[in-house]
N, C-alpha and C positions, 0 to 999 in steps of 0.2 A: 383084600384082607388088611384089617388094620396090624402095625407091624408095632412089636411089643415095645412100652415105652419107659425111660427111667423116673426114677422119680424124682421130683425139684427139690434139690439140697437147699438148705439153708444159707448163707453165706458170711463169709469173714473178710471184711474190706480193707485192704491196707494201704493205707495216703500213701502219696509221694514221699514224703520225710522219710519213711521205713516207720513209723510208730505205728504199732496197730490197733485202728481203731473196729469197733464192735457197732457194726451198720444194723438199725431195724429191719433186714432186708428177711422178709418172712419165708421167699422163696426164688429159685430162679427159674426159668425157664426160655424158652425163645420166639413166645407170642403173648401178651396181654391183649386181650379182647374185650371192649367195656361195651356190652351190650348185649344180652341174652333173646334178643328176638330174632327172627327169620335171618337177616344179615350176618351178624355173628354168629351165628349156631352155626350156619353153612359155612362162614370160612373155618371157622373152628375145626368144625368138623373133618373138611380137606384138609386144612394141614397135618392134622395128625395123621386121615389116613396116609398123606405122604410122608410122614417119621419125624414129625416135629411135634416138640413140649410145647404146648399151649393153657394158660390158664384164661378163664374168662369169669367176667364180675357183671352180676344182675341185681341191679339196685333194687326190684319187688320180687315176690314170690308169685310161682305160677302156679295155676291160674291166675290171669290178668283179666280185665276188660282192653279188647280194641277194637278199630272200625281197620276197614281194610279186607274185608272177608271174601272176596271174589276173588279168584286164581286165573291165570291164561292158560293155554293150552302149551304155550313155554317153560311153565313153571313144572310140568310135569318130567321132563327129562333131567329135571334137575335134582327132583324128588326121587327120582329111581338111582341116581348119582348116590345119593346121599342115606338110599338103604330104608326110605321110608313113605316109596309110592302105597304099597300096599296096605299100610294104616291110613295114611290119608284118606283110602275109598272110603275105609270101615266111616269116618268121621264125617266123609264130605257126601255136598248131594252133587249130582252131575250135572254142568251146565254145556247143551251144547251150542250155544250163543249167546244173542245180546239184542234185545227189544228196545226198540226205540221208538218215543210217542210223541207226535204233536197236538196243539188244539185248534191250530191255524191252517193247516193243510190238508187239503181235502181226499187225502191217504194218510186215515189217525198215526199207526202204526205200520211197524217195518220190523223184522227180524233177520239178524245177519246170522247165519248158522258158519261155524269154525270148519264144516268139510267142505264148504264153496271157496276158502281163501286158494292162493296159488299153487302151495301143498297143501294137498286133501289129507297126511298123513296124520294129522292132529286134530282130531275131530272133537274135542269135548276137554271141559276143565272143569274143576269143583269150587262149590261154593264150602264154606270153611266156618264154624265159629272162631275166631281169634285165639280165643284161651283156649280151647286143644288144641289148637295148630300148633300156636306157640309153644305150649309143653310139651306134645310131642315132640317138636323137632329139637328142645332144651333138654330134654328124658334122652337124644338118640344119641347127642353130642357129646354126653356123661359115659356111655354106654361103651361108643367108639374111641374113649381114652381121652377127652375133654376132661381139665380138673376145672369145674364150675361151679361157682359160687353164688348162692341168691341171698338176697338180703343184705347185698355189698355194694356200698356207694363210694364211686371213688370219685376224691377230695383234691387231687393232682397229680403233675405229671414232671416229672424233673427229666428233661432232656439233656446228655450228652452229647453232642456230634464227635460223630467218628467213636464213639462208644455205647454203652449199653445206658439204656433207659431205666428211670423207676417211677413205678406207678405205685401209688400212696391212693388206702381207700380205707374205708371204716365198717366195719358188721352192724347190723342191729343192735347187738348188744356194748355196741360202745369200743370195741377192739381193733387196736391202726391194725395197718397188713401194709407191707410193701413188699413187692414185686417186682423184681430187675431183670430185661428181657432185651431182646436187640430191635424189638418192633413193637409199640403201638398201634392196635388197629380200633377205630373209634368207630362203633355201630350202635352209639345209644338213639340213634332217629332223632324225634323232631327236638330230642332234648340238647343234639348235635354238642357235645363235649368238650369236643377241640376247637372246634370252629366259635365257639362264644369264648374260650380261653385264650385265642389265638387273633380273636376281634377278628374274622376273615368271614363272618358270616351273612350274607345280604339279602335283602328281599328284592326279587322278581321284579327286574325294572321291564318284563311283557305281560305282564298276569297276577293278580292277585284273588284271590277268594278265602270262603270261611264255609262252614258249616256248623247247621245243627241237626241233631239223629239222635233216635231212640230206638228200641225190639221192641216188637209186637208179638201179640198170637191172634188167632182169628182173622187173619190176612189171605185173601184165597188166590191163591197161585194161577200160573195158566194151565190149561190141560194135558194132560199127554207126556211125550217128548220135553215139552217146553216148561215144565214145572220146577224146573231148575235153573232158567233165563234167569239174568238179570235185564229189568225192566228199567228204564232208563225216561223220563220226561221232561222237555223244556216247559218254564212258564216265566212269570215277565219275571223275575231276580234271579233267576238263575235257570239251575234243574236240579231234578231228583235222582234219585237211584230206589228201588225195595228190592232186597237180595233175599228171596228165601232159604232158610236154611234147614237142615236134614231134621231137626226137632220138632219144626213146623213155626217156628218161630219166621219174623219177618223183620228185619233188619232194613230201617227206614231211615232215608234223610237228606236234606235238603242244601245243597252247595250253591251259594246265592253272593250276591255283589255284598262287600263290606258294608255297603254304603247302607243297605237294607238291615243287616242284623245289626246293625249300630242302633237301629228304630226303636228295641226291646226295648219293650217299658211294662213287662211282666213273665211272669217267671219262664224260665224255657220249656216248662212243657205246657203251656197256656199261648207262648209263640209258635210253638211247632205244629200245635194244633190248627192255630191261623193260617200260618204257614201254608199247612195243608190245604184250607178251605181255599185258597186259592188257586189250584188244580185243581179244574174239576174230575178226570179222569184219576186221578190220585185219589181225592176226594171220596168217589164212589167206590173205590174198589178198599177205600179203609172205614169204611163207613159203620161196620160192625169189628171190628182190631179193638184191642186192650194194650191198653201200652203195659209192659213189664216191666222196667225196672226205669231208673234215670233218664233222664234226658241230658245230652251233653251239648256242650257247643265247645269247635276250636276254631279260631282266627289266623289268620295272614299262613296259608296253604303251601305258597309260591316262595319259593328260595332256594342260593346255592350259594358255598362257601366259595371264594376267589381261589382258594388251596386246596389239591384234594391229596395231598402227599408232602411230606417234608422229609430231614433226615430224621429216620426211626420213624416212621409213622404213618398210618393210609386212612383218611376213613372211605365210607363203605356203605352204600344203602342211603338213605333218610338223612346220615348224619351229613353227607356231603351235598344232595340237592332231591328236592320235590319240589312236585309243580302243579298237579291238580287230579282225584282220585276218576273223573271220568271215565277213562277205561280201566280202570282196574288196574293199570301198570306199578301202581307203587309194590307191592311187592316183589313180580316180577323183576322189575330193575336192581331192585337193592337185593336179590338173591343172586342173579346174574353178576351184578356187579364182584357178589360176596364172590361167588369161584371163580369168574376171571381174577380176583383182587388173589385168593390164593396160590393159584401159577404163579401170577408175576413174585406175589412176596417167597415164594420156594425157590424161584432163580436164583432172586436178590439174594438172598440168605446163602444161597451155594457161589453166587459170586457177585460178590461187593460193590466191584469196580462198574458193574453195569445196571448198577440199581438207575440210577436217576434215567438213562433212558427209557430203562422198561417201565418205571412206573409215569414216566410221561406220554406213554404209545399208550399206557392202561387209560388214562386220563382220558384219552380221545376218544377209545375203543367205546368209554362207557359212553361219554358223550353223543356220538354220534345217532345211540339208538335215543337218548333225552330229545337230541335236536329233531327225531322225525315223528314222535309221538308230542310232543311240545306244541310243535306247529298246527296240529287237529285241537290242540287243547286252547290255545291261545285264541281259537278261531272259532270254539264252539256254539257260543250263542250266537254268533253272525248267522244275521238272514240267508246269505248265498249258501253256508256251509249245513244250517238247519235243513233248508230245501233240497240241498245234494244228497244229503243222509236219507231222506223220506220218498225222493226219488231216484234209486239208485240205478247208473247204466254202467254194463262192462264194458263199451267201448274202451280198446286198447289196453284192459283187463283191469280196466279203474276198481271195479268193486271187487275183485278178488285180491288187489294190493291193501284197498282199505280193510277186508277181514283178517289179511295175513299180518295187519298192522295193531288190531283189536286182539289178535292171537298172540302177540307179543314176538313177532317173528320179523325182529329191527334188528337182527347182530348176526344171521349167518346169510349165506348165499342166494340166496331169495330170491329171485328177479325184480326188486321194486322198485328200482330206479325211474327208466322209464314210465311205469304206469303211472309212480307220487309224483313226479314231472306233469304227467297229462292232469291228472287229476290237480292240481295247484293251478295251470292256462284255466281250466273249465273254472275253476272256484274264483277263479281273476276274471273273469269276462261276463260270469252271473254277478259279481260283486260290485261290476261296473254298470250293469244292466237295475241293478236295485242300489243304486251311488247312495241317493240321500239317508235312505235306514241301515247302508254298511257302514257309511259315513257314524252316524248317530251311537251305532253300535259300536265303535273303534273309538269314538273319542267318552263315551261311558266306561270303557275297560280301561282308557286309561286315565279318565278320574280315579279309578277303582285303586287300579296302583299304588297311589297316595295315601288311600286311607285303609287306616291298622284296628283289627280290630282281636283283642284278646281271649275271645271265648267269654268273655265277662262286662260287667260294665264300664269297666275303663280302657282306653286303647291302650296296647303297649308295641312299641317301635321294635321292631328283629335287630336293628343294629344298635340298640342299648344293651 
């Protein structure tokens, strides 16, 4: 139960001198949260349930459009955390795995189902349109005593060390607001806030990619059970993803080397159509589809700020690193991250003295699960890792660590040590066995790195 909250006074700031001055400080509280998606909403939302004034700022109004609509089987304990599994159903379709297709192997396809991983106790996740997920979980944050704001873009950040922060941000209609608080939490995602304020933001010296994606209708799903998979396909730029959703809509699109969507030399849904003709399993199974609204493309996927914490500050999700939507994990992570990042900043906040090492144990916590889903991502288009996928053996319980790893189950007791071990010799010894096209494949990903490509015709650099 959420426990009752005051309301944030205005404030009267008095210098040093004794003179008193009359500060724009619109409100106070003891969390500014800039960023009203999945990340924010979840910390937001914990802290209050644990007795803290939280205010949070959403530079658009929700409904949004975003990409990211496949959930793990992790994501779900965190939804019942936060008081809003059982809307989710109503919204979501249920997926209880992840199809994976080749055109080169003479086993097309493979389907990993989430009740064969390590723990069978999580069998199934939903697929999600973004903009109800999103408002959903922005409607639950309001609800649970979250004072949240849409239509507020905030403009900056004036840090004090060793005292309280203000955050300076503007409405729609043209009106400052400042907010003075003992923590900044920065969950605006790939618009990452702090980290292009802070210059601490970098691109992915293991990985880079882009994407283009657009909704369909008339996209036919697989049968049965499986109508809720997401379908997954390599082809020579990259691979695909088509994620059905509960509408019937088909959420399609294409994650391919820089180097490739830099090619466009007509419009992006005149490319994505191309695109497509080049899968031919793709191909076929969109061959009767209506594209429904825009076509989008975004660039340079792969980044992580050097800083995930300073005095007064955490970010959290998106804003602090992404690396590639493959499995699904982007949300995941940056909701995890968001309630791990809550504990820790409730410590901090109850005792001062020990902030900087809890938020540097947090730092690693989050990391360690980036670093074991990283590794399958940074490795995906390789020949050895393609062929391991489409032919999968449990020897030493290799493909039950690889499901429990697609189920987003990197941060508790798992046993997957040993199997991500075996399975890492097995993926080094086919990659040795196929040398010259792992070779080919490793020094292409890391041309890739180098080049930046904006979602548009012009490239633009992440560290400008």
């Amino acid at each position: 139960m959420s426990p009752r909250l005051r309301m944030c006074p205005a404030l009267d700031v008095a210098p040093r001198d004794g003179k008193k001055l009359q500060q724009d400080i619109s409100e106070a509280c003891d969390v500014v949260v800039i960023g009203g998606g999945p990340a924010g909403t979840t910390i937001a939302t914990r802290l209050v349930q644990m007795g803290w004034q939280v205010s949070l700022l959403e530079k658009e109004r929700h409904p949004r459009f975003h990409i990211g609509e496949s959930l793990l089987p992790m994501n779900l304990p965190i939804l019942e955390q936060l008081g809003v599994l059982e809307q989710v159903k109503v919204i979501g379709l249920t997926k209880y795995g992840a199809e994976f297709n080749s055109t080169v192997d003479d086993r097309p396809s493979q389907t990993y189902y989430f009740s064969e991983a390590l723990d069978k106790a999580h069998p199934h996740a939903f697929q999600v349109r973004r903009s109800e997920f999103d408002e959903l979980l922005f409607r639950n944050c309001i609800a649970r005593g979250v004072r949240a704001r849409e239509g507020t873009r905030v403009t900056d950040v004036d840090f004090h060390p060793g005292g309280r922060s203000v955050v300076r941000a503007v409405t729609e209609a043209g009106e400052p607001l400042s907010l003075e608080c003992a923590y900044v939490v920065d969950a605006s995602g790939r618009d990452t806030f702090l980290s292009r304020r802070l210059g601490s933001r970098r691109k992915s010296k293991e990985h880079n990619s882009a994407a283009i994606f657009g909704h369909y209708g008339s996209a036919p799903r697989r049968p049965g059970r499986d109508a809720g998979n997401i379908s997954i396909y390599w082809f020579e730029h990259g691979w695909f993803w088509m994620i059905p959703l509960r509408d019937g809509t088909m959420s399609v699109g294409a994650v391919c080397w820089p180097e490739y969507l830099r090619t466009r030399d007509v419009s992006t849904e005149e490319f994505l159509a191309r695109t497509i003709a080049l899968c031919q399993p793709v191909a076929e199974r969109m061959q009767d589809a209506q594209l429904l609204g825009p076509v989008r493309a975004t660039g340079n996927f792969s980044y992580r700020s050097t800083r995930m914490f300073g005095p007064g500050y955490l970010l959290v999700g998106d804003a602090y690193t992404f690396i590639d939507p493959v499995f699904s994990s982007g949300v995941f992570l940056a909701m995890h991250a968001a309630m791990e990042g809550s504990i820790v900043l409730d410590a901090c906040m109850r005792d001062p003295a020990t902030a900087a090492a809890r938020l540097k144990a947090h730092e690693e916590r989050v990391l360690r699960g980036v670093r074991v889903i990283s590794w399958f991502i940074y490795r995906f288009t390789s020949p050895a890792l393609h062929r391991m996928f489409m032919k999968p053996a449990n020897h030493f319980r290799v493909k039950e660590a690889v499901i429990s790893m697609l189920a987003g189950d990197v941060y508790r007791d798992t046993p997957l040590k040993r199997p991500m071990l075996a399975f890492k010799l097995f993926y080094y010894l086919m990659s040795a066995q196929h040398l010259f096209r792992s070779w080919a494949g490793h020094l292409r990903r890391r041309r890739n790195v180098r080049v930046t490509f904006s979602g548009g015709t012009t490239p633009v650099d992440l560290d400008t």
